[in-house]
N, C-alpha and C positions, 0 to 999 in steps of 0.2 A: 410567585406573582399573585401577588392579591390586588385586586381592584373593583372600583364598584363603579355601575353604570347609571347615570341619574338622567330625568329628563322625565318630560309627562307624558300620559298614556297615549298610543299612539306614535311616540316618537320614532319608532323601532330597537326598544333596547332588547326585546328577545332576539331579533333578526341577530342584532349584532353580538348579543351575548353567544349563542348558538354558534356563531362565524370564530368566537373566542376560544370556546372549549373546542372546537374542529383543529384549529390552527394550532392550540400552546398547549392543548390536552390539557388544560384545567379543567373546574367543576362549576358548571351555572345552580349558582343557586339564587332560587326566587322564592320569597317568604308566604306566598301563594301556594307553594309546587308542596312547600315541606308541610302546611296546615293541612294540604287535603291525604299528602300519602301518609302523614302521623293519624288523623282520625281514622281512614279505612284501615290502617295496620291495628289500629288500636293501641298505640302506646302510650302509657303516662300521659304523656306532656299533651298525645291527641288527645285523650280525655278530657286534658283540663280543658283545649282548646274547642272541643267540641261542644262543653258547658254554654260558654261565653257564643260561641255560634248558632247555636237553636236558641239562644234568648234575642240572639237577635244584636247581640254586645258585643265591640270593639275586642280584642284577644291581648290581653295585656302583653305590655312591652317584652315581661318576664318571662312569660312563655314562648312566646317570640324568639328571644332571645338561648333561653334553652332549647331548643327547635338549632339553631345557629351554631349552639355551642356542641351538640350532639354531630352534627356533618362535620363540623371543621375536626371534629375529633377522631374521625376515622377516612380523613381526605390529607393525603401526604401530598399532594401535590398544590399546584395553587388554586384561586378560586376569582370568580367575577359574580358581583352582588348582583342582581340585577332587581331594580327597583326597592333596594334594601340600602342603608336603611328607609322610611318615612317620614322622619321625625329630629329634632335636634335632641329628642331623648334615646332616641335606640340609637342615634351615631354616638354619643357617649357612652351610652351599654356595648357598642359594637368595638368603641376603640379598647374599652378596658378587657373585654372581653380576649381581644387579639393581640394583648400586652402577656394574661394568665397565661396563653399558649404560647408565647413566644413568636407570634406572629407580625410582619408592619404591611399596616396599607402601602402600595406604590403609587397608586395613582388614582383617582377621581375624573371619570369623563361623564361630560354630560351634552346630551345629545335636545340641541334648540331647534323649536319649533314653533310659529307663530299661534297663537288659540283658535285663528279662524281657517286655517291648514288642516289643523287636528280637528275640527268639528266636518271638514268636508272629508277627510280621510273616514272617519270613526262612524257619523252619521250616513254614509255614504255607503256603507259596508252589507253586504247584503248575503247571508247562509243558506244551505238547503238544508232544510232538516233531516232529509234524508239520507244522503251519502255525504253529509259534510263541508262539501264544496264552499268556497268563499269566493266573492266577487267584491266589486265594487264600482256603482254605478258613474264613477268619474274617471276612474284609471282603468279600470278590466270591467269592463259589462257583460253581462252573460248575451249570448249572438239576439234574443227572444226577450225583451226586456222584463223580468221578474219570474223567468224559468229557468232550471240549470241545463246548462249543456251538457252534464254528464249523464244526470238520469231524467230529466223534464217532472221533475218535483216544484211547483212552487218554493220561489225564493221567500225567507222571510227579515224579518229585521229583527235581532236580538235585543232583550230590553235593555242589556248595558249601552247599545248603541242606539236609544233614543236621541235626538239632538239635545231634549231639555236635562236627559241625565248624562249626557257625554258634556256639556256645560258644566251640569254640577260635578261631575270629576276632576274636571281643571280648576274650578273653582277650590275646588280641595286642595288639589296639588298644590297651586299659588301660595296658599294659605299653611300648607304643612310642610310641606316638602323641596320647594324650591327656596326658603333661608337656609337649606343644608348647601347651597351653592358659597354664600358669602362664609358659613360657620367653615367650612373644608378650605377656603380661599384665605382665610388666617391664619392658618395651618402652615405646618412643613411639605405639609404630602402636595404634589403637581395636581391642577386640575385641567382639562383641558376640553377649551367647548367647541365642541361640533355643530356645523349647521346642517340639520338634519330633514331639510328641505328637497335636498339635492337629493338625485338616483341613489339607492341603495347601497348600489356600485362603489359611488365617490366616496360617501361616508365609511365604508369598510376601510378603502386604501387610504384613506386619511388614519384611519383608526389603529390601523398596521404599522404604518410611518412613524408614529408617535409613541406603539410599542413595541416593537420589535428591539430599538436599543437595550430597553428594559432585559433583553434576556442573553445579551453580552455578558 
């Protein structure tokens, strides 16, 4: 089973990719996950990647892409993209990519979320530096408002989850990422959109529903 998970930051496509690899024993991969263990491992490809990231510069598709084609090459089982591809150019590097191995997309899910959802979820988000802990001041608030319950560390706000930079990331998204909804929807392969508003809960068993025939 191969399938990739789309939707903007925020949406929960880790919750759900996580819930994917638990359940079908596939392999989450996120193009996130493989930039940072490729530069601390120090391989090739982290090197190149690591260039283009202390300058401060986008990580070409290509590298990306070999990054992609290194796991799928020693993962016999299936896989769920998650926030991969980005772009209507890595879904073409991706398809051809999975054509060389002999591999087919099944399915394309994309998990909907309104922008002013996602700015109260993301901007709302509040870390301890200390031990970790996550809250957030609309759905889980720590009992002390801006201290954790676990170790009473001042909470702080992460700079990705600023409201004016959690904006400019959907503004990204809109703009890169969500034309891969229409480009996979003229396609053969099934897409299917989730609303991903609802409890955690719903959207899982929805998501189950939908694949589970797949492994008939």
């Amino acid at each position: 089973m191969q399938l990739i998970l789309l939707g903007p930051p925020g949406a929960g496509k880790g919750t759900q990719g996580a819930l994917l690899t638990e359940r079908y024993g596939i392999v989450r991969v996120s193009t996130g996950d493989l930039l940072r263990d490729a530069v601390r491992e120090g391989t090739a490809l982290g090197r190149d990647a690591r260039r283009y990231m202390d300058a401060g510069e986008l990580v070409p598709d290509e590298v990306i892409l070999g990054l992609v084609r290194e796991v799928l090459g020693r993962v016999e089982t299936g896989v769920v993209f998650d926030g991969f591809p980005r772009t209507i150019a890595q879904a073409v590097g991706l398809q051809r990519l999975l054509a060389d191995l002999g591999r087919t997309l099944d399915a394309v899910v994309v998990i909907d979320v309104d922008d002013e959802e996602l700015v109260r979820r993301l901007a709302g988000r509040r870390v301890c530096p200390d031990c970790g802990a996550t809250y957030n001041v609309h759905a889980q608030p720590p009992t002390i408002p801006g201290v954790c319950d676990a170790c009473g560390a001042t909470l702080i706000v992460r700079p990705d989850d600023a409201e004016a930079t959690v904006r400019r990331r959907l503004a990204v998204y809109r703009e890169q990422t969500a034309p891969l909804i229409d480009h996979y929807r003229a396609g053969p392969v099934p897409v299917w959109t989730l609303d991903g508003e609802r409890p955690m809960g719903d959207v899982s068993a929805d998501l189950i529903a939908l694949l589970d025939p797949l492994r008939e």
